[in-house]
C-alpha positions as CSV (number, residue, x, y, z in Angstrom):
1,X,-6.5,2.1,17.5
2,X,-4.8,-0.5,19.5
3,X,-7.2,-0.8,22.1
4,X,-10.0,-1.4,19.4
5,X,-8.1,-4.1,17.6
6,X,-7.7,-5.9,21.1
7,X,-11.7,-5.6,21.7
8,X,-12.4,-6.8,18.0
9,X,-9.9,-9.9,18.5
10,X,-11.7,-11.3,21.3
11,X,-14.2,-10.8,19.1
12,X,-12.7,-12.4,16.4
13,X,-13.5,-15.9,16.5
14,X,-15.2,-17.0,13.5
15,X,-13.8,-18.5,10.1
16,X,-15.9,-17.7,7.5
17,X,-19.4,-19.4,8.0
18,X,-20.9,-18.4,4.9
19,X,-20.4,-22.2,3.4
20,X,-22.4,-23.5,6.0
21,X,-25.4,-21.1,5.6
22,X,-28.2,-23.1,3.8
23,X,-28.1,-21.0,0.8
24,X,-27.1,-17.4,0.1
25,X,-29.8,-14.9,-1.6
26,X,-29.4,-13.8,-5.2
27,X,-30.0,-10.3,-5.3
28,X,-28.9,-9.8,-9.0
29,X,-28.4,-12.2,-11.3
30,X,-28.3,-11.2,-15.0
31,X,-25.6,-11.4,-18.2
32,X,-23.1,-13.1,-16.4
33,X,-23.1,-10.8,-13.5
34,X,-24.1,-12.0,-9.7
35,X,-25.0,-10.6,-6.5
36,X,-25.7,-12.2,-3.4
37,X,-26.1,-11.8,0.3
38,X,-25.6,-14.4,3.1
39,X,-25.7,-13.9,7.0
40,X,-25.5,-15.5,10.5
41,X,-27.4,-14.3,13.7
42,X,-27.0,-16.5,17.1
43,X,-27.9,-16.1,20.8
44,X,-27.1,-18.2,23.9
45,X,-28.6,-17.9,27.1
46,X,-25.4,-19.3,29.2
47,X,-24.9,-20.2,33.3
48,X,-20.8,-19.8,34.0
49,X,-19.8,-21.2,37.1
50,X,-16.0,-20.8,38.3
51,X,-15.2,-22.6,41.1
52,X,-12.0,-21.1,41.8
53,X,-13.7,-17.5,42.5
54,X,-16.8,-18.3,42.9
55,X,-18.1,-15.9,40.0
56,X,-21.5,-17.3,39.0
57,X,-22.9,-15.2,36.1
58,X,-25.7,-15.8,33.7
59,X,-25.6,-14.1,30.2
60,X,-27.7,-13.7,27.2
61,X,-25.0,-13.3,24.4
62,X,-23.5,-14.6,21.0
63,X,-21.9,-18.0,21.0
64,X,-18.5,-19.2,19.6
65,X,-19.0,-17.0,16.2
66,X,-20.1,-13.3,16.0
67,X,-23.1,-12.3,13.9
68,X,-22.7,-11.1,10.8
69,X,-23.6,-9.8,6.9
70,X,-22.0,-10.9,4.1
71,X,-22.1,-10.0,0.4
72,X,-20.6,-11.8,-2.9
73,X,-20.2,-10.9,-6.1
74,X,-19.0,-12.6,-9.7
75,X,-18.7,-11.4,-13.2
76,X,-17.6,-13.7,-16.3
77,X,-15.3,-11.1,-18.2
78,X,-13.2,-12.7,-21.0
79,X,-13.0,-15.9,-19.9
80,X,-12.2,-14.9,-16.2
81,X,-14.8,-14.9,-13.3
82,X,-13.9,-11.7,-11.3
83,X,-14.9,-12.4,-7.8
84,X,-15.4,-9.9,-4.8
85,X,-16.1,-10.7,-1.1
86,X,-17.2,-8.8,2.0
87,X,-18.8,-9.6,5.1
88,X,-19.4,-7.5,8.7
89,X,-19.4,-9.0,12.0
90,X,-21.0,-7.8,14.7
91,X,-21.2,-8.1,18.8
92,X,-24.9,-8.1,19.9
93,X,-23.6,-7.6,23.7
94,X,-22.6,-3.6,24.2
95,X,-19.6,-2.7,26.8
96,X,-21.5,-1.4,29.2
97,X,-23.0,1.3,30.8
98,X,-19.8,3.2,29.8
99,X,-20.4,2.1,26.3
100,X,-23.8,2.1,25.8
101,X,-24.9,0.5,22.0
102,X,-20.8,1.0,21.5
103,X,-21.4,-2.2,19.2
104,X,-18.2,-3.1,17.6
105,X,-18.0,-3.8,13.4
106,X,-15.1,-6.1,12.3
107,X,-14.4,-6.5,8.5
108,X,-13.1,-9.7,8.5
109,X,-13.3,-10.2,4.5
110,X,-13.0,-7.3,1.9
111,X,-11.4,-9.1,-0.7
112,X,-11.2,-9.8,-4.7
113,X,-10.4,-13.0,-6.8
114,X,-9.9,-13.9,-10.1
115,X,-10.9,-17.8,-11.6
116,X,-9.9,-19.4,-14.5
117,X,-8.2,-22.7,-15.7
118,X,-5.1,-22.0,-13.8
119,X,-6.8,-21.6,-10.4
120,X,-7.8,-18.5,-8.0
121,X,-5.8,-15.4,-7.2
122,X,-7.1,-13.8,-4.1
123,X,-5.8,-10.5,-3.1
124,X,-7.2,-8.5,-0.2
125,X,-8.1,-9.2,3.6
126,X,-8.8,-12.7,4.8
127,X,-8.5,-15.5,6.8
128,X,-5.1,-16.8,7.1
129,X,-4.0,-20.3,5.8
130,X,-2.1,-21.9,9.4
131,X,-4.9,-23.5,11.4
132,X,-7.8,-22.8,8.8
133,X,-8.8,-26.0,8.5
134,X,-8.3,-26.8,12.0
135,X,-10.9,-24.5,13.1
136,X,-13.4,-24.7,10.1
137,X,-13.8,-28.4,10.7
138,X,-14.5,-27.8,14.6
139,X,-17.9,-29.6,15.3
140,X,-18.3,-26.7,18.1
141,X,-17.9,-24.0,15.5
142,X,-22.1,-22.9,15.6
143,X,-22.0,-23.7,19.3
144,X,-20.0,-21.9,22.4
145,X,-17.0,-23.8,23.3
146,X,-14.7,-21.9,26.2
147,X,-16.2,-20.3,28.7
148,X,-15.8,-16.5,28.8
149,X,-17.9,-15.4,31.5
150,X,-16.8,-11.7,31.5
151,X,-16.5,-9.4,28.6
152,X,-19.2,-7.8,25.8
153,X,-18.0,-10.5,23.4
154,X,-18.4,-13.8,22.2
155,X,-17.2,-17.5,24.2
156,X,-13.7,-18.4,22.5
157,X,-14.9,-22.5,20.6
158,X,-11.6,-24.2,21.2
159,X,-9.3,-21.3,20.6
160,X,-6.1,-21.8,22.9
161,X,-7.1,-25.0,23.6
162,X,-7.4,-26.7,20.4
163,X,-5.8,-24.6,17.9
164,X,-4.8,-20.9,17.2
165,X,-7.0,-18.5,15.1
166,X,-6.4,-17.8,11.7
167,X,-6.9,-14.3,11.9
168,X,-8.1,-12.2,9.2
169,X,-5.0,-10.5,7.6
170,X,-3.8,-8.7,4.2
171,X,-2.7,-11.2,1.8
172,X,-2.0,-12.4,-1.8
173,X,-3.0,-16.1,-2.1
174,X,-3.0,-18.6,-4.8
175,X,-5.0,-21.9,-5.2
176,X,-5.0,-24.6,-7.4
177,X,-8.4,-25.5,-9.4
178,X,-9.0,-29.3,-7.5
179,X,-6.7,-32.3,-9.0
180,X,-8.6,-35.5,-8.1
181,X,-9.6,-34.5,-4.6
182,X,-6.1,-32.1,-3.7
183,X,-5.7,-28.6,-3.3
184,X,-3.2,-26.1,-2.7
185,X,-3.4,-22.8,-1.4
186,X,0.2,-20.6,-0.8
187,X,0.0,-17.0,0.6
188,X,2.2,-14.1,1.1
189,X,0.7,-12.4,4.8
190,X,1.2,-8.7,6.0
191,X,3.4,-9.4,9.1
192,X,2.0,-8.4,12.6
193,X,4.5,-6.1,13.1
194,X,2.4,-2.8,14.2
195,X,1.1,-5.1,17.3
196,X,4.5,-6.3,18.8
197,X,5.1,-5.7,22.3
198,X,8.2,-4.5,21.2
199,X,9.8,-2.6,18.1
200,X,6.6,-1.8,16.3
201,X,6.6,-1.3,12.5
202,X,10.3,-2.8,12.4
203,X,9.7,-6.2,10.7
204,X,9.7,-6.0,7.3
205,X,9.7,-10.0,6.4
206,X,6.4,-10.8,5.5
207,X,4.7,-14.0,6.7
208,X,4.4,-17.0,4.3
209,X,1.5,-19.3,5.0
210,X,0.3,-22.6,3.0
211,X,-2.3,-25.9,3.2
212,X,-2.9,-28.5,1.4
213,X,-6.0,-30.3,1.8
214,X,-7.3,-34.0,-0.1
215,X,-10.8,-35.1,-0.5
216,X,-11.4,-38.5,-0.9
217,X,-14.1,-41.5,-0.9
218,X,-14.7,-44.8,-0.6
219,X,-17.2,-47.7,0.2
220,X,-19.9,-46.1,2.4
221,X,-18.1,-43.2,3.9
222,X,-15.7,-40.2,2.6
223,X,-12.7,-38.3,4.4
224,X,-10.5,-35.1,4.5
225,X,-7.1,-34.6,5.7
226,X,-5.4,-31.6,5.6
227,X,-1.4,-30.1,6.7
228,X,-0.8,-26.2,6.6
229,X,1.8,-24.0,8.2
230,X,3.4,-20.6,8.6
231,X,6.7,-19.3,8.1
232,X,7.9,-15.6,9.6
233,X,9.3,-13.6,12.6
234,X,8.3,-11.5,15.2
235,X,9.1,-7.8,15.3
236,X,11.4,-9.1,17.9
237,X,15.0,-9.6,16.6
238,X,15.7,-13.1,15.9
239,X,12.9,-14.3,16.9
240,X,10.7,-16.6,14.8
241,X,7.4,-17.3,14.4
242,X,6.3,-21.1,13.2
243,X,3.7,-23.4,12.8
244,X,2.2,-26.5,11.4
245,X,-1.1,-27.5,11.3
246,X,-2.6,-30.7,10.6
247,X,-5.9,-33.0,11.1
248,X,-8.8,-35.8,9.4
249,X,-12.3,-35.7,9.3
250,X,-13.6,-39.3,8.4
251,X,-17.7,-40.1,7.8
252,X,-19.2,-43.2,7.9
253,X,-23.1,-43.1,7.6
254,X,-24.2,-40.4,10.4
255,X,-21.0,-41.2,12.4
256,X,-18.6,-38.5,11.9
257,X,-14.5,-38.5,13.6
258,X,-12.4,-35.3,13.5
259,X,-8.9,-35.2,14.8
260,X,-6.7,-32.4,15.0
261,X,-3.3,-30.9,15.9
262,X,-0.8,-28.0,15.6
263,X,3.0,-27.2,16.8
264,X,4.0,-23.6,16.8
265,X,7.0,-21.4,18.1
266,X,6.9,-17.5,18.7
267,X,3.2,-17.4,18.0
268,X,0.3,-16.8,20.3
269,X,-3.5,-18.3,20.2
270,X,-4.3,-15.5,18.0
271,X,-2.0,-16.5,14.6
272,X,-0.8,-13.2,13.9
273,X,0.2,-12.6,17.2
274,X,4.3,-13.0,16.9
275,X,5.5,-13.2,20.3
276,X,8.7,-11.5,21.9
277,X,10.1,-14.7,22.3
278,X,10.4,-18.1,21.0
279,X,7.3,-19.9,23.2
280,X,6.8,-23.6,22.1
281,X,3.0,-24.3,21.9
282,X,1.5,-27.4,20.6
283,X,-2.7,-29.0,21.0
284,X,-4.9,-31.3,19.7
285,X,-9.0,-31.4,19.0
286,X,-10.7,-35.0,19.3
287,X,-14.3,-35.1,18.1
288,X,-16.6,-37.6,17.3
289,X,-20.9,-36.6,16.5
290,X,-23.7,-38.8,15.1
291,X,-26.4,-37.5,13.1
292,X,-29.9,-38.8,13.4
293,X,-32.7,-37.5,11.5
294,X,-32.2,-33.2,12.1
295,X,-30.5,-33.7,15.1
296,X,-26.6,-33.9,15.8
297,X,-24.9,-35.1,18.9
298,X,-21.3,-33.7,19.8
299,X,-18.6,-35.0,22.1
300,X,-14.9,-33.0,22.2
301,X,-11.9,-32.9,24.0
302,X,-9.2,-30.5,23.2
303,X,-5.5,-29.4,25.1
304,X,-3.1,-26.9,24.4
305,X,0.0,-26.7,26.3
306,X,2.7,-23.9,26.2
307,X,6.4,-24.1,27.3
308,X,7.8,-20.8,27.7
309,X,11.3,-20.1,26.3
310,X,14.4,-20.3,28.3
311,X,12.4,-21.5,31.3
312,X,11.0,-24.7,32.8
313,X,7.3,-23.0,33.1
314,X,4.6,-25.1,31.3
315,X,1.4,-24.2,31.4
316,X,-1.7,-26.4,30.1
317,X,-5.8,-25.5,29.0
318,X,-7.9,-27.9,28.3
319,X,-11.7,-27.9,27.2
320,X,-14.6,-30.7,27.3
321,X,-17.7,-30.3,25.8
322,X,-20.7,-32.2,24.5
323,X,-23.2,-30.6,22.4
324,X,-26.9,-31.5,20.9
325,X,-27.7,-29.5,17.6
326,X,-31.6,-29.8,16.1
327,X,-32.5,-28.3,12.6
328,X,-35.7,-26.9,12.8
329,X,-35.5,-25.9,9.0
330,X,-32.5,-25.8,6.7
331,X,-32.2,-22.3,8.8
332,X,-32.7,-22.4,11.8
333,X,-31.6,-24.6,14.8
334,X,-31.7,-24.6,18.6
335,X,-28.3,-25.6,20.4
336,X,-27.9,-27.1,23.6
337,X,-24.1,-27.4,24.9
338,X,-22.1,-28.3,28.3
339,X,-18.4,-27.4,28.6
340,X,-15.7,-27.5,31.2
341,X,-12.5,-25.8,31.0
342,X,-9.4,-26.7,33.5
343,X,-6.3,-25.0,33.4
344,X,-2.7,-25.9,34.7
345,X,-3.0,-22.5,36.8
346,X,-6.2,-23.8,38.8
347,X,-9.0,-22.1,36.8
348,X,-12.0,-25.1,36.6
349,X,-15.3,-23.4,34.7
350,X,-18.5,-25.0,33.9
351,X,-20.6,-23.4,31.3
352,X,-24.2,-24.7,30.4
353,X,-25.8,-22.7,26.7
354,X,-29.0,-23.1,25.2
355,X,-29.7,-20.8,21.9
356,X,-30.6,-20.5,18.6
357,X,-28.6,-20.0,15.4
358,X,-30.2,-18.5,11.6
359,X,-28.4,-18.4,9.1
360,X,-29.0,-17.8,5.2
Protein backbone atom coordinates (compact mmCIF):
# COMPACT_ATOMS: atom_id res chain seq x y z
CA UNK A 1 0.00 0.00 0.00
CA UNK A 2 2.94 2.15 0.65
CA UNK A 3 4.64 1.67 -2.38
CA UNK A 4 1.42 2.68 -4.42
CA UNK A 5 0.87 5.89 -2.43
CA UNK A 6 4.65 6.78 -3.30
CA UNK A 7 3.89 6.09 -7.23
CA UNK A 8 0.53 8.01 -7.05
CA UNK A 9 2.43 11.06 -5.22
CA UNK A 10 4.73 11.63 -8.00
CA UNK A 11 1.79 11.51 -9.64
CA UNK A 12 0.14 13.79 -7.71
CA UNK A 13 0.70 17.17 -8.92
CA UNK A 14 -2.36 18.78 -9.86
CA UNK A 15 -4.82 21.17 -7.79
CA UNK A 16 -8.01 20.96 -8.88
CA UNK A 17 -8.30 22.18 -12.55
CA UNK A 18 -11.79 21.91 -12.99
CA UNK A 19 -12.18 25.97 -12.61
CA UNK A 20 -10.22 26.41 -15.41
CA UNK A 21 -11.95 23.95 -17.82
CA UNK A 22 -14.11 26.22 -20.27
CA UNK A 23 -17.34 24.90 -19.07
CA UNK A 24 -18.42 21.61 -17.39
CA UNK A 25 -21.38 19.49 -19.13
CA UNK A 26 -24.77 19.26 -17.54
CA UNK A 27 -25.80 15.92 -17.62
CA UNK A 28 -29.02 16.43 -15.42
CA UNK A 29 -30.47 19.34 -14.62
CA UNK A 30 -34.10 19.24 -13.26
CA UNK A 31 -36.20 20.43 -9.91
CA UNK A 32 -33.38 21.87 -8.22
CA UNK A 33 -31.12 18.92 -8.75
CA UNK A 34 -27.66 19.03 -11.00
CA UNK A 35 -25.26 16.84 -12.54
CA UNK A 36 -22.36 17.61 -14.33
CA UNK A 37 -19.09 16.23 -15.70
CA UNK A 38 -15.83 18.16 -16.40
CA UNK A 39 -12.29 16.68 -17.51
CA UNK A 40 -8.62 17.40 -18.55
CA UNK A 41 -6.53 15.30 -21.12
CA UNK A 42 -2.81 16.63 -21.95
CA UNK A 43 0.21 15.25 -23.88
CA UNK A 44 3.77 16.57 -24.26
CA UNK A 45 6.32 15.43 -26.54
CA UNK A 46 9.50 16.46 -24.37
CA UNK A 47 13.63 16.42 -25.14
CA UNK A 48 15.47 16.13 -21.41
CA UNK A 49 18.92 16.81 -21.58
CA UNK A 50 21.17 16.38 -18.24
CA UNK A 51 24.41 17.45 -18.57
CA UNK A 52 25.77 16.10 -15.48
CA UNK A 53 25.04 12.32 -16.73
CA UNK A 54 24.66 12.73 -19.99
CA UNK A 55 21.03 11.09 -20.03
CA UNK A 56 19.34 12.42 -23.13
CA UNK A 57 15.75 11.05 -23.39
CA UNK A 58 12.82 12.00 -25.42
CA UNK A 59 9.23 11.23 -24.11
CA UNK A 60 5.74 11.33 -25.16
CA UNK A 61 3.93 11.86 -21.70
CA UNK A 62 1.48 14.05 -19.52
CA UNK A 63 2.74 17.51 -18.46
CA UNK A 64 2.67 19.19 -15.01
CA UNK A 65 -1.06 17.93 -14.28
CA UNK A 66 -2.40 14.29 -14.71
CA UNK A 67 -5.40 13.61 -16.76
CA UNK A 68 -8.42 13.24 -15.40
CA UNK A 69 -12.60 12.90 -14.97
CA UNK A 70 -14.48 14.76 -12.77
CA UNK A 71 -18.14 14.78 -11.69
CA UNK A 72 -20.37 17.48 -9.51
CA UNK A 73 -23.41 17.44 -8.12
CA UNK A 74 -26.01 19.97 -6.23
CA UNK A 75 -29.37 19.75 -4.75
CA UNK A 76 -31.43 22.77 -3.20
CA UNK A 77 -32.99 20.93 -0.08
CA UNK A 78 -34.65 23.22 2.51
CA UNK A 79 -32.83 26.10 1.87
CA UNK A 80 -29.42 24.32 1.81
CA UNK A 81 -27.58 23.38 -1.53
CA UNK A 82 -26.12 19.86 -0.82
CA UNK A 83 -22.98 19.57 -2.83
CA UNK A 84 -20.94 16.42 -3.81
CA UNK A 85 -17.54 16.26 -5.61
CA UNK A 86 -15.38 13.58 -7.29
CA UNK A 87 -12.82 13.44 -9.78
CA UNK A 88 -10.15 10.47 -11.14
CA UNK A 89 -6.78 11.20 -12.26
CA UNK A 90 -4.97 9.25 -14.43
CA UNK A 91 -1.24 8.51 -15.78
CA UNK A 92 -1.30 7.99 -19.65
CA UNK A 93 2.43 6.60 -19.42
CA UNK A 94 2.44 2.76 -17.98
CA UNK A 95 5.53 1.42 -15.74
CA UNK A 96 6.92 -0.55 -18.10
CA UNK A 97 7.33 -3.65 -19.55
CA UNK A 98 7.06 -5.00 -16.04
CA UNK A 99 3.84 -3.13 -15.70
CA UNK A 100 2.32 -3.26 -18.85
CA UNK A 101 -1.24 -0.84 -18.95
CA UNK A 102 -0.46 -0.90 -14.86
CA UNK A 103 -2.18 2.67 -15.22
CA UNK A 104 -2.45 4.16 -11.85
CA UNK A 105 -6.16 5.92 -10.60
CA UNK A 106 -5.80 8.64 -7.91
CA UNK A 107 -9.02 9.92 -6.18
CA UNK A 108 -7.86 13.09 -5.40
CA UNK A 109 -11.57 14.62 -4.50
CA UNK A 110 -14.47 12.49 -3.06
CA UNK A 111 -16.01 14.98 -1.08
CA UNK A 112 -19.48 16.57 0.15
CA UNK A 113 -20.58 20.30 1.04
CA UNK A 114 -23.25 21.99 2.38
CA UNK A 115 -24.16 26.11 1.25
CA UNK A 116 -26.14 28.39 2.81
CA UNK A 117 -26.07 31.97 4.33
CA UNK A 118 -23.46 31.07 6.80
CA UNK A 119 -20.88 29.74 4.26
CA UNK A 120 -19.67 26.11 3.11
CA UNK A 121 -18.95 23.05 5.14
CA UNK A 122 -16.82 20.63 3.25
CA UNK A 123 -16.23 17.26 4.77
CA UNK A 124 -14.35 14.52 2.84
CA UNK A 125 -10.98 14.19 0.84
CA UNK A 126 -9.39 17.30 -0.74
CA UNK A 127 -6.87 19.48 -1.41
CA UNK A 128 -5.18 20.88 1.52
CA UNK A 129 -5.36 24.68 2.48
CA UNK A 130 -1.04 25.45 3.00
CA UNK A 131 0.28 26.31 -0.40
CA UNK A 132 -3.21 26.09 -2.36
CA UNK A 133 -3.07 29.23 -3.68
CA UNK A 134 0.51 29.16 -4.28
CA UNK A 135 0.20 26.52 -6.69
CA UNK A 136 -3.37 27.24 -8.29
CA UNK A 137 -2.09 30.62 -9.36
CA UNK A 138 1.19 29.03 -11.04
CA UNK A 139 1.10 30.42 -14.71
CA UNK A 140 3.01 26.90 -15.48
CA UNK A 141 0.16 24.94 -14.02
CA UNK A 142 -1.31 23.51 -17.88
CA UNK A 143 2.36 23.36 -18.89
CA UNK A 144 5.37 21.03 -17.64
CA UNK A 145 7.61 22.92 -15.32
CA UNK A 146 10.60 20.48 -13.74
CA UNK A 147 12.12 18.25 -15.61
CA UNK A 148 11.51 14.57 -14.68
CA UNK A 149 13.16 12.67 -17.37
CA UNK A 150 12.64 9.16 -15.75
CA UNK A 151 9.58 7.65 -14.30
CA UNK A 152 5.88 6.63 -15.86
CA UNK A 153 4.54 9.95 -14.42
CA UNK A 154 4.00 13.43 -14.87
CA UNK A 155 7.05 16.56 -14.90
CA UNK A 156 6.72 18.12 -11.15
CA UNK A 157 5.50 22.44 -12.36
CA UNK A 158 7.41 24.14 -9.70
CA UNK A 159 6.96 21.67 -6.89
CA UNK A 160 10.22 21.81 -4.63
CA UNK A 161 11.23 24.65 -6.24
CA UNK A 162 8.52 27.05 -5.80
CA UNK A 163 6.26 25.75 -3.32
CA UNK A 164 5.13 22.38 -1.65
CA UNK A 165 1.99 20.45 -2.77
CA UNK A 166 -1.11 20.68 -1.10
CA UNK A 167 -1.87 17.19 -1.11
CA UNK A 168 -5.15 15.75 -1.27
CA UNK A 169 -6.08 14.69 2.39
CA UNK A 170 -9.18 13.84 4.76
CA UNK A 171 -10.54 16.96 6.10
CA UNK A 172 -13.39 19.08 7.65
CA UNK A 173 -13.20 22.69 6.24
CA UNK A 174 -15.19 25.69 6.68
CA UNK A 175 -15.49 28.85 4.42
CA UNK A 176 -16.92 32.01 4.73
CA UNK A 177 -19.65 33.17 1.92
CA UNK A 178 -17.29 36.31 0.22
CA UNK A 179 -17.34 39.78 2.42
CA UNK A 180 -16.44 42.44 -0.09
CA UNK A 181 -13.68 40.59 -1.83
CA UNK A 182 -12.29 38.34 1.56
CA UNK A 183 -12.50 34.82 2.25
CA UNK A 184 -11.74 32.42 4.87
CA UNK A 185 -11.26 28.87 4.80
CA UNK A 186 -10.06 26.92 8.33
CA UNK A 187 -9.59 23.02 8.19
CA UNK A 188 -9.09 20.28 10.57
CA UNK A 189 -6.45 17.63 8.39
CA UNK A 190 -6.00 13.79 8.99
CA UNK A 191 -2.28 13.90 10.11
CA UNK A 192 0.34 11.93 7.96
CA UNK A 193 1.05 9.83 10.48
CA UNK A 194 0.74 6.15 8.68
CA UNK A 195 3.70 7.51 6.15
CA UNK A 196 6.43 8.60 8.77
CA UNK A 197 9.66 7.16 8.47
CA UNK A 198 9.40 6.48 11.94
CA UNK A 199 6.58 5.59 14.60
CA UNK A 200 3.80 5.01 12.19
CA UNK A 201 0.16 5.43 13.32
CA UNK A 202 1.47 7.16 16.64
CA UNK A 203 0.52 10.86 16.09
CA UNK A 204 -2.74 11.46 17.06
CA UNK A 205 -2.74 15.54 16.79
CA UNK A 206 -4.41 16.32 13.75
CA UNK A 207 -3.09 19.03 11.38
CA UNK A 208 -4.82 22.52 11.30
CA UNK A 209 -4.62 24.35 8.06
CA UNK A 210 -6.11 27.90 7.02
CA UNK A 211 -6.04 30.89 4.09
CA UNK A 212 -7.28 33.76 3.63
CA UNK A 213 -7.49 35.22 0.28
CA UNK A 214 -8.93 39.17 -0.86
CA UNK A 215 -10.18 40.07 -4.29
CA UNK A 216 -9.93 43.40 -5.19
CA UNK A 217 -10.23 46.16 -8.21
CA UNK A 218 -9.37 49.22 -9.33
CA UNK A 219 -8.80 51.65 -12.29
CA UNK A 220 -7.93 49.33 -15.32
CA UNK A 221 -6.67 46.30 -13.60
CA UNK A 222 -7.70 43.93 -10.57
CA UNK A 223 -5.55 41.84 -7.91
CA UNK A 224 -5.38 38.82 -5.42
CA UNK A 225 -3.36 38.33 -2.44
CA UNK A 226 -3.58 35.57 -0.37
CA UNK A 227 -1.63 34.15 3.30
CA UNK A 228 -2.35 30.39 4.48
CA UNK A 229 -0.56 28.09 6.82
CA UNK A 230 -0.42 24.83 8.63
CA UNK A 231 -0.06 23.88 12.08
CA UNK A 232 0.91 20.09 13.31
CA UNK A 233 3.68 17.49 14.06
CA UNK A 234 5.29 14.76 12.69
CA UNK A 235 4.91 11.17 13.94
CA UNK A 236 8.29 12.00 15.26
CA UNK A 237 8.34 13.01 18.92
CA UNK A 238 8.65 16.69 19.27
CA UNK A 239 8.89 17.34 16.21
CA UNK A 240 6.80 20.01 14.40
CA UNK A 241 5.58 20.45 11.27
CA UNK A 242 4.90 24.35 10.04
CA UNK A 243 4.23 26.54 7.35
CA UNK A 244 3.13 29.73 5.87
CA UNK A 245 2.15 30.53 2.63
CA UNK A 246 1.80 33.71 0.94
CA UNK A 247 1.69 35.51 -2.65
CA UNK A 248 -0.17 38.47 -5.27
CA UNK A 249 -1.37 38.18 -8.55
CA UNK A 250 -1.83 41.76 -10.02
CA UNK A 251 -3.51 42.42 -13.86
CA UNK A 252 -3.29 45.21 -15.73
CA UNK A 253 -4.74 44.91 -19.37
CA UNK A 254 -3.06 41.61 -20.87
CA UNK A 255 -0.01 42.06 -18.44
CA UNK A 256 -0.36 39.76 -15.65
CA UNK A 257 2.47 39.65 -12.32
CA UNK A 258 2.39 36.76 -9.84
CA UNK A 259 4.65 36.50 -6.84
CA UNK A 260 4.90 33.95 -4.36
CA UNK A 261 6.56 32.53 -1.21
CA UNK A 262 6.37 29.96 1.60
CA UNK A 263 8.46 29.20 5.00
CA UNK A 264 8.02 25.79 6.42
CA UNK A 265 9.72 23.52 9.29
CA UNK A 266 9.45 19.57 9.52
CA UNK A 267 7.62 19.37 6.24
CA UNK A 268 8.68 18.04 2.91
CA UNK A 269 7.76 19.26 -0.84
CA UNK A 270 4.83 17.02 -0.57
CA UNK A 271 2.64 19.00 2.42
CA UNK A 272 1.64 16.06 4.18
CA UNK A 273 4.93 14.77 4.33
CA UNK A 274 6.01 15.49 8.18
CA UNK A 275 9.58 14.94 8.32
CA UNK A 276 11.67 13.13 11.16
CA UNK A 277 13.14 16.29 11.92
CA UNK A 278 12.72 19.86 12.13
CA UNK A 279 14.23 20.82 8.31
CA UNK A 280 13.84 24.65 7.58
CA UNK A 281 12.65 25.13 3.92
CA UNK A 282 11.55 28.29 2.45
CA UNK A 283 11.02 29.51 -1.81
CA UNK A 284 9.60 31.85 -3.86
CA UNK A 285 7.73 31.83 -7.57
CA UNK A 286 8.25 35.15 -9.84
CA UNK A 287 6.02 35.25 -12.90
CA UNK A 288 5.14 37.72 -15.19
CA UNK A 289 2.81 36.60 -18.91
CA UNK A 290 1.11 38.86 -21.46
CA UNK A 291 -1.85 37.91 -23.28
CA UNK A 292 -2.40 38.88 -26.85
CA UNK A 293 -5.29 37.87 -28.81
CA UNK A 294 -5.47 33.64 -27.90
CA UNK A 295 -2.12 33.51 -27.18
CA UNK A 296 -0.16 33.80 -23.69
CA UNK A 297 3.47 34.28 -23.15
CA UNK A 298 5.08 32.96 -19.76
CA UNK A 299 8.35 33.85 -18.04
CA UNK A 300 9.20 32.21 -14.31
CA UNK A 301 11.78 31.87 -12.00
CA UNK A 302 11.32 29.93 -8.86
CA UNK A 303 13.97 28.64 -5.76
CA UNK A 304 13.61 26.61 -2.90
CA UNK A 305 16.23 26.15 -0.46
CA UNK A 306 16.45 23.63 2.51
CA UNK A 307 18.60 23.88 5.70
CA UNK A 308 18.72 20.63 7.37
CA UNK A 309 18.33 20.59 11.17
CA UNK A 310 21.23 20.47 13.56
CA UNK A 311 23.61 20.77 10.56
CA UNK A 312 25.25 23.42 8.36
CA UNK A 313 24.03 21.39 5.06
CA UNK A 314 22.01 23.66 2.69
CA UNK A 315 20.93 22.57 -0.29
CA UNK A 316 19.20 24.82 -3.15
CA UNK A 317 16.74 23.93 -6.56
CA UNK A 318 15.93 26.28 -8.69
CA UNK A 319 13.73 26.27 -11.98
CA UNK A 320 13.53 28.70 -15.16
CA UNK A 321 11.03 28.49 -17.64
CA UNK A 322 9.33 30.41 -20.36
CA UNK A 323 6.22 29.19 -21.91
CA UNK A 324 3.92 30.23 -25.07
CA UNK A 325 0.16 29.01 -24.67
CA UNK A 326 -2.31 29.44 -27.97
CA UNK A 327 -6.19 28.78 -27.60
CA UNK A 328 -7.32 27.11 -30.46
CA UNK A 329 -10.99 27.07 -29.08
CA UNK A 330 -12.18 27.73 -25.56
CA UNK A 331 -10.92 23.95 -25.40
CA UNK A 332 -8.27 23.24 -26.69
CA UNK A 333 -4.61 24.72 -26.85
CA UNK A 334 -1.13 23.76 -28.04
CA UNK A 335 1.74 24.56 -25.47
CA UNK A 336 5.20 25.19 -26.18
CA UNK A 337 7.64 25.41 -22.99
CA UNK A 338 11.64 25.59 -22.21
CA UNK A 339 12.86 24.96 -18.66
CA UNK A 340 16.12 24.61 -16.87
CA UNK A 341 16.58 23.24 -13.53
CA UNK A 342 20.03 23.73 -11.49
CA UNK A 343 20.48 22.28 -8.22
CA UNK A 344 23.06 23.10 -5.29
CA UNK A 345 24.14 19.31 -5.69
CA UNK A 346 25.36 19.81 -9.48
CA UNK A 347 22.19 18.49 -11.34
CA UNK A 348 21.77 21.22 -14.55
CA UNK A 349 18.63 19.79 -16.94
CA UNK A 350 17.20 21.36 -19.98
CA UNK A 351 13.83 20.30 -20.99
CA UNK A 352 12.14 21.52 -24.32
CA UNK A 353 7.81 20.29 -24.49
CA UNK A 354 5.48 20.89 -27.12
CA UNK A 355 1.76 19.39 -26.52
CA UNK A 356 -1.69 19.83 -26.35
CA UNK A 357 -4.14 20.30 -23.56
CA UNK A 358 -8.46 19.63 -23.78
CA UNK A 359 -10.27 20.36 -21.27
CA UNK A 360 -14.16 20.61 -20.66
Amino acid sequence: MKNNKVKLLAVAVAMGISAQASAAITLYDNAGTTFAADGHINVFYTQTDDEVTGLEQDRVRMGFLPNYIGFTTSKQVDGLTLGARSSFWVTINDGGSSAATDTAIDVRQFYGTVDSDFGQFLFGKDFGLFARSNIFNDELLLGTGLPKPQGPTVTFGNISTGYPYATPVAQLTYRTNDINGFKLAVGIMDPESGEAAVGSDTNRSARFEAEATYNGAFDGGSFVLWLNGASGESATAGVDATGVGYGARVTVGGLQVTASGFDSEGIGALADDTLVTEDDSDGYLLQASYSFGNSRIVLSTAETDTKVFGASTETSNKLDAIAYFHKINDNLQVVAEYDTQETSTGADIDQIAVGAVLSW
